[in-house]
N, C-alpha and C positions, 0 to 999 in steps of 0.2 A: 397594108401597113409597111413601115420602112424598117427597114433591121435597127435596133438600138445603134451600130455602129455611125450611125447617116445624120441620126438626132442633134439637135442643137445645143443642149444640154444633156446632164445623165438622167438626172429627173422626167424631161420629155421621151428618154431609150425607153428609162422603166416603165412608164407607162403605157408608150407603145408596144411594146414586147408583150408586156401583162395584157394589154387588149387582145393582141392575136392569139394569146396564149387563150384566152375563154371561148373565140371565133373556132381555135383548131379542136379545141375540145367538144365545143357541140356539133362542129359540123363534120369531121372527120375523125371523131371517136376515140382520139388519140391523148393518150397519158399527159399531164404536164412535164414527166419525168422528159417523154417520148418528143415532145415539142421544144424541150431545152437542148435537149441532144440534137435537133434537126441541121442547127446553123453554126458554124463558128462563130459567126459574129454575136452570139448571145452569151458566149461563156465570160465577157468582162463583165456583166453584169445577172451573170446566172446566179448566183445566192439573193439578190437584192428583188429579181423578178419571183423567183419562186416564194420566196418569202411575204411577198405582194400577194401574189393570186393564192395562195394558199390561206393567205388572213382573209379574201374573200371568202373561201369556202369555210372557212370554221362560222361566218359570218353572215352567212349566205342568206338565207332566212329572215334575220333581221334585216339586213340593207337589203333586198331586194322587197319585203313588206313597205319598208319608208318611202323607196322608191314610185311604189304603185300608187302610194295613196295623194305621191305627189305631181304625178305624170296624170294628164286627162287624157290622154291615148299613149298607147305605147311605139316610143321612135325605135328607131331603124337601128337593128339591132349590133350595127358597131356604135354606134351611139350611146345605145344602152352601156354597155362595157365599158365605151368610158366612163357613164356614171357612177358604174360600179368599182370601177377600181379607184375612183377618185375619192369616192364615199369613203372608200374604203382603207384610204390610205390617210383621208383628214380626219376617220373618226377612230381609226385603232391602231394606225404607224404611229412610230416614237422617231423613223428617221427623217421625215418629212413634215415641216408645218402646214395645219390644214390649211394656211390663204395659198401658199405655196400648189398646194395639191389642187387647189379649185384653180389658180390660175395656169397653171400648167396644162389642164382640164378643158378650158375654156379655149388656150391656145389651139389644142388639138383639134377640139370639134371645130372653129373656125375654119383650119387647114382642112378639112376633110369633108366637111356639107357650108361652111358659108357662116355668115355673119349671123343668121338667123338660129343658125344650131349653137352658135357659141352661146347666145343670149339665153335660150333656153336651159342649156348646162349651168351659167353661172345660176340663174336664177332658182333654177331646183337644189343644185348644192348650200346655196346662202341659205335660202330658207332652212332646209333640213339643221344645215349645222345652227342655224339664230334656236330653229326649236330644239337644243343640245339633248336629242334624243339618248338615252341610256337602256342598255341590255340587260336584264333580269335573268341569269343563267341559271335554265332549267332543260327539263329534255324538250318539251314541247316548243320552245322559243328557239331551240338550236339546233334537234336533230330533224334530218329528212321526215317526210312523214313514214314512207314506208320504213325506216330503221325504228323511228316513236316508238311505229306498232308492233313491227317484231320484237323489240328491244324489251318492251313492255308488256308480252305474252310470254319468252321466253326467259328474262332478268329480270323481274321486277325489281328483286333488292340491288342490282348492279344498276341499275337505267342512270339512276342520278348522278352516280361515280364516273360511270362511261361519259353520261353528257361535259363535268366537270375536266375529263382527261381531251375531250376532242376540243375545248375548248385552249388547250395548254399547247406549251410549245414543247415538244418532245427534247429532253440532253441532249448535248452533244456526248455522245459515246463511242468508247473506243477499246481495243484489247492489244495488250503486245504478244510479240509472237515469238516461238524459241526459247532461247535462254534469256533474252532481252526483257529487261528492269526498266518502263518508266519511270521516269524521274519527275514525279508527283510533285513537286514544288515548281520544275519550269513551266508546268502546263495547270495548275490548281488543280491539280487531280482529284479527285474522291473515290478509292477502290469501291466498284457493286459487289458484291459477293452474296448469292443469292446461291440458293440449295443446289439448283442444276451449274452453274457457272461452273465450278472447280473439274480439271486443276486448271482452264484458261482464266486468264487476267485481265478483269474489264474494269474500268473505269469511266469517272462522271469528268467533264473537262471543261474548268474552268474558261478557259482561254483557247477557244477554238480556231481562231487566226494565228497564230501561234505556233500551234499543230499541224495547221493545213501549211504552211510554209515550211517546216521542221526535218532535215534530213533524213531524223528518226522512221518521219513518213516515208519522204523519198526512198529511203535504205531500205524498207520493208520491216524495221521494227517497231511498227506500228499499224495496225489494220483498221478502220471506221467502222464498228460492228457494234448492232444492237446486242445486248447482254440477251436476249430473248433468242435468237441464232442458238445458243448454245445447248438448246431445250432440247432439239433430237439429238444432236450428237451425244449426250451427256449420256443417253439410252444406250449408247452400243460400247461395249466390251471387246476389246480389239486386244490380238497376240503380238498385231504386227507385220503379218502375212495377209491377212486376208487379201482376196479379188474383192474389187469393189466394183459399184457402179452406179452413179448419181448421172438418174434420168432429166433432170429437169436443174442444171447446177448454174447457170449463169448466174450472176459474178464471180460465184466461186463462194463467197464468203464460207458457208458448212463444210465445204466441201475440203478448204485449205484447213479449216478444223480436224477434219479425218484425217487428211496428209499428215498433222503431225502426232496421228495414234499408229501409222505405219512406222513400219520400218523398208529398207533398201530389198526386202523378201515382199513387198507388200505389192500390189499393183490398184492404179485408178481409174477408172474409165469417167474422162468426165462430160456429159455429152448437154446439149441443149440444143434446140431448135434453131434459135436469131444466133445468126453468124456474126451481124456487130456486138450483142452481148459475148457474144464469144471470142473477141477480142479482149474485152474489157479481163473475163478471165484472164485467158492467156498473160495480160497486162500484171495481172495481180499476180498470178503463178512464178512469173518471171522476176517482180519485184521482192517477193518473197524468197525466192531461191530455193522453190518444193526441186528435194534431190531425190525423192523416190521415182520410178520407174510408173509414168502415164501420160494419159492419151487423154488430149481432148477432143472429141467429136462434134460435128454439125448436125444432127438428124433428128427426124420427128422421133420422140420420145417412141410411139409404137413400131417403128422399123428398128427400134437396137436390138440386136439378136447377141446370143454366148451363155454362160453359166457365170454364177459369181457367186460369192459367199455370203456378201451382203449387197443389198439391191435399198438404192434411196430415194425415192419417188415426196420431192418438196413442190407439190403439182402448183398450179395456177391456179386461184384462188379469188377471191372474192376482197380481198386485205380488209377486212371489218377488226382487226388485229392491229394492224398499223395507221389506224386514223389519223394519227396526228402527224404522220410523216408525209401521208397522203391524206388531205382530209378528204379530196374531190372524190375520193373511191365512196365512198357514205355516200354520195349525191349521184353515182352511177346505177347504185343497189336497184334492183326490181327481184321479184320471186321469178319471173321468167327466166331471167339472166341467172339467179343461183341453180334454175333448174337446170338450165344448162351447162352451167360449173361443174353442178354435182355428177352430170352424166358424164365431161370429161375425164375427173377424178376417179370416177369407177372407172374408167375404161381403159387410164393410165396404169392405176392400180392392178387391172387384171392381167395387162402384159408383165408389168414388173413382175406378177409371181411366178409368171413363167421363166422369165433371168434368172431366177433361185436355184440353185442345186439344194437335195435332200439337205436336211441340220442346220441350210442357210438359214439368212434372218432377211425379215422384210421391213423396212423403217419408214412411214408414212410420216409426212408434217402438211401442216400450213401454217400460214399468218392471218387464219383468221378465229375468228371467235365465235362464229355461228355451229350450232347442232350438226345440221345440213350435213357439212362439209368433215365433221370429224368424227366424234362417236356413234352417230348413227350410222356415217357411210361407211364406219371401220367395223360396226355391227353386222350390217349387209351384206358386205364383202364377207365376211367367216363364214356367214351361212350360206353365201353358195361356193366357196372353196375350203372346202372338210379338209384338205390337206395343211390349212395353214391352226396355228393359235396366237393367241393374243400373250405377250409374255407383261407388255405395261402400256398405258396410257396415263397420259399427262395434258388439262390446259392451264395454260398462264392467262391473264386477262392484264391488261396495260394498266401500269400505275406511274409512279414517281421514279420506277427502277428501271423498266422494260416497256416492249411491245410485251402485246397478247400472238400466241402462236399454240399449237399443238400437237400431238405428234403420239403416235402408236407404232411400239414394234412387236410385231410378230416373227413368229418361224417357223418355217415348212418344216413338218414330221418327218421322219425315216419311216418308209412304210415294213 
C-alpha cells in the first residue's frame, strides 16, 4: 500500500493507511498505536485513520458477519480490508458519505487486483448498504467471543455496561499541571472529580482541536491524561524525599504525577524497556519542566538494580481496561496470551520487591479489568513473599468518567 502522503485524495490516504493498518496487525502483531507511530507520512492524517480502524473494531463482529454472508468465498485478504473499512466507514462514519466510501473503495480495489475486484467490491457494498443492516448492541453481537465468555463467567452484572462502554467513543480528557488553572470556558471544559482524582485536575473537553493546538499544551500546562492514571498515584503518601523508581513508566504520564508529590530532596528513577517510548518521555518531562532531581533509564524492567523507598511496577497488561481507546486489544485476547501476561507480571513484580528497602512500599497497577492480572496475582504474590503486606487495593471499571485500571500497594516489613 502507498503512504496516505502519495494518495490522490484524503479520503483514498485514509483508507489506504486503515487497510495496512488491519494487514500490519494480523500479520506482524503490532499495535495500531505501533503502526501510526511507524511513518511520518501518516501523522497528517493519524486521528482520522485511527478513528477509521478503531470503529472497525468496536464493529468488528457485526461487519465482518455481513460480510461473510455476502461473499461466496473469501478474497484475498487486502481485499477483504478494504471491504471492511469501507463498510465500515458507510455504515458508522459521520465524516464520510456512504456513496463516497463505496466509491472510493471501488477505486482502490481496481488499482490493486483489476477491474474485476473493483466489480465485486462495489457489488457486495451496494447490496449490504440497499439491505440497511442495523446493530442491536448487546455483548454477544459485539464482544470477542472469548471476552463474551470470560466477561460472562467473571461479570455477569457488568457484561452489558462493559458491551455498552466498548461500544462508546472514550472523552477527550485532560489534567493541568502545577499551579496552572484551565480556562474551562476556551476549551468547554467539564471538571471530573472522581474519589481518587484529588488534589490532580482533570477535565472533560469540549473542543478537543482546540486543545491540541493551544500553547497551554505546547507550554506543558496542560497533560492528555485519562482521569483513571490517577488511581495508583492517589494510593501513595509521599514527604517529598522519597527515592523512587517506575519500572515500566513510558510516557511518563503517573510517573510526572509522582514528580509533582516530590520535592528538590526527592529523586526518580524513571526506566522502561523501548527506547522510542522513552523519548516520548523525555519529550513530556522536558515540556513540563520536572525540576526535581532524575534519571530516565532504557533497560528491561528485570536488570534495574538499587534500593528505593517506593518501587512502581504499572506492568504490561492485557488493556481489557481501556477498550475503547484501544478497542483492537478485546480482539487480541486468548487465555494463552493472559497466561503468559500473568507470568510476566509476577516476574516483574518479584524483582520490584527486591528494589524495596525495609518500610518501603510496593505499588502495583494495570489497565486492565480482568481477576488474572490484579487480585488474584497481588493474592499470589503475598503468599510467597511473607516479607511484603497489602496496605489497599482498589479496581475502577470504565464508565462515562474514566478507563477501568487497578492497582495494589503494598510494604515490605522491618524485620
Amino acid at each position: 500500500m502507498k503512504t496516505p502522503g502519495m494518495a490522490a485524495t484524503p479520503a483514498a490516504a485514509i483508507l489506504e493507511a486503515s487497510v495496512t493498518a488491519l494487514e500490519w496487525w494480523e500479520s506482524k502483531n503490532l499495535s495500531i498505536d505501533d503502526f501510526l507511530e511507524s511513518d511520518a507520512a501518516l501523522q497528517e492524517y493519524r486521528r482520522s485513520i485511527a478513528g477509521t480502524v478503531f470503529l472497525y473494531f468496536r464493529n468488528k463482529l457485526f461487519i465482518d458477519r455481513l460480510l461473510k454472508r455476502r461473499l461466496v468465498q473469501r478474497p484475498r485478504q487486502e481485499l477483504l480490508h478494504i471491504l471492511r473499512i469501507a463498510l465500515t466507514q458507510a455504515l458508522f462514519s459521520t465524516s464520510i458519505a456512504p456513496e463516497v466510501a463505496v466509491s472510493v473503495a471501488v477505486d482502490a480495489a481496481e488499482m490493486k487486483s483489476g477491474k474485476g475486484a473493483a466489480g465485486l467490491v462495489n457489488a457486495v457494498l451496494r447490496r449490504i448498504l440497499e439491505e440497511a443492516p442495523r446493530l442491536i448492541i448487546e455483548p454477544k453481537n459485539v464482544l470477542p467471543k472469548p471476552i463474551f465468555h470470560r466477561w460472562k463467567q467473571l461479570m455477569p452484572k457488568k457484561i452489558n455496561l462493559m458491551a455498552g462502554e466498548f461500544m462508546s467513543t472514550p472523552a477527550f480528557t485532560c489534567r493541568d499541571t502545577g499551579d496552572f488553572r484551565l480556562d474551562a470556558g476556551k476549551f468547554k471544559a467539564e471538571p471530573v472529580e472522581l474519589e481518587f482524582t484529588a488534589p490532580y485536575r482533570f477535565y472533560r473537553i469540549g473542543e478537543p482541536g482546540k486543545l491540541l493546538d493551544s500553547n497551554e499544551l505546547n507550554n506543558g500546562e496542560i497533560y492528555i491524561q485519562d482521569p483513571a492514571t490517577a488511581l495508583p498515584v492517589s494510593m501513595l503518601e509521599l514527604n517529598g524525599d522519597e527515592k523512587v523508581c517506575d519500572l515500566c513508566a513510558a510516557p511518563g504520564g503517573k510517573t510526572l504525577m509522582i514528580a509533582e508529590k516530590l520535592s528538590g530532596r526527592g529523586f526518580l528513577l524513571v526506566n522502561d524497556r523501548s527506547a522510542r517510548r522513552q523519548e516520548q518521555t523525555r519529550a513530556n518531562f522536558d515540556r513540563l519542566k520536572v525540576t526535581i532531581p532524575y534519571e530516565i533509564s532504557v533497560a528491561d524492567a528485570l536488570d534495574v538494580r538499587g534500593e528505593f523507598d517506593v518501587v512502581v511496577c504499572d506492568v504490561p497488561c492485557s488493556n481489557t481496561g481501556v477498550f475503547r481507546r484501544r478497542p483492537d486489544a478485546l480482539w487480541r485476547f486468548t487465555e494463552e496470551h493472559l497466561k503468559e501476561l500473568t507470568a510476566l507480571q509476577m516476574k516483574i513484580l518479584g524483582h520490584a520487591a527486591k528494589l524495596v528497602k525495609p518500610g518501603g512500599r510496593l505499588l502495583y497497577s494495570t489497565c486492565s479489568i480482568d481477576p488474572d492480572e490484579n487480585g488474584l496475582l497481588v493474592a499470589e504474590f503475598l503468599k510467597s513473599h511473607g516479607l511484603f503486606s497489602l496496605i489497599k487495593q482498589r479496581q475502577c471499571y470504565p464508565d462515562r468518567y474514566c478507563d477501568g485500571a487497578y492497582t495494589a500497594l503494598m510494604i515490605r516489613n522491618i524485620q
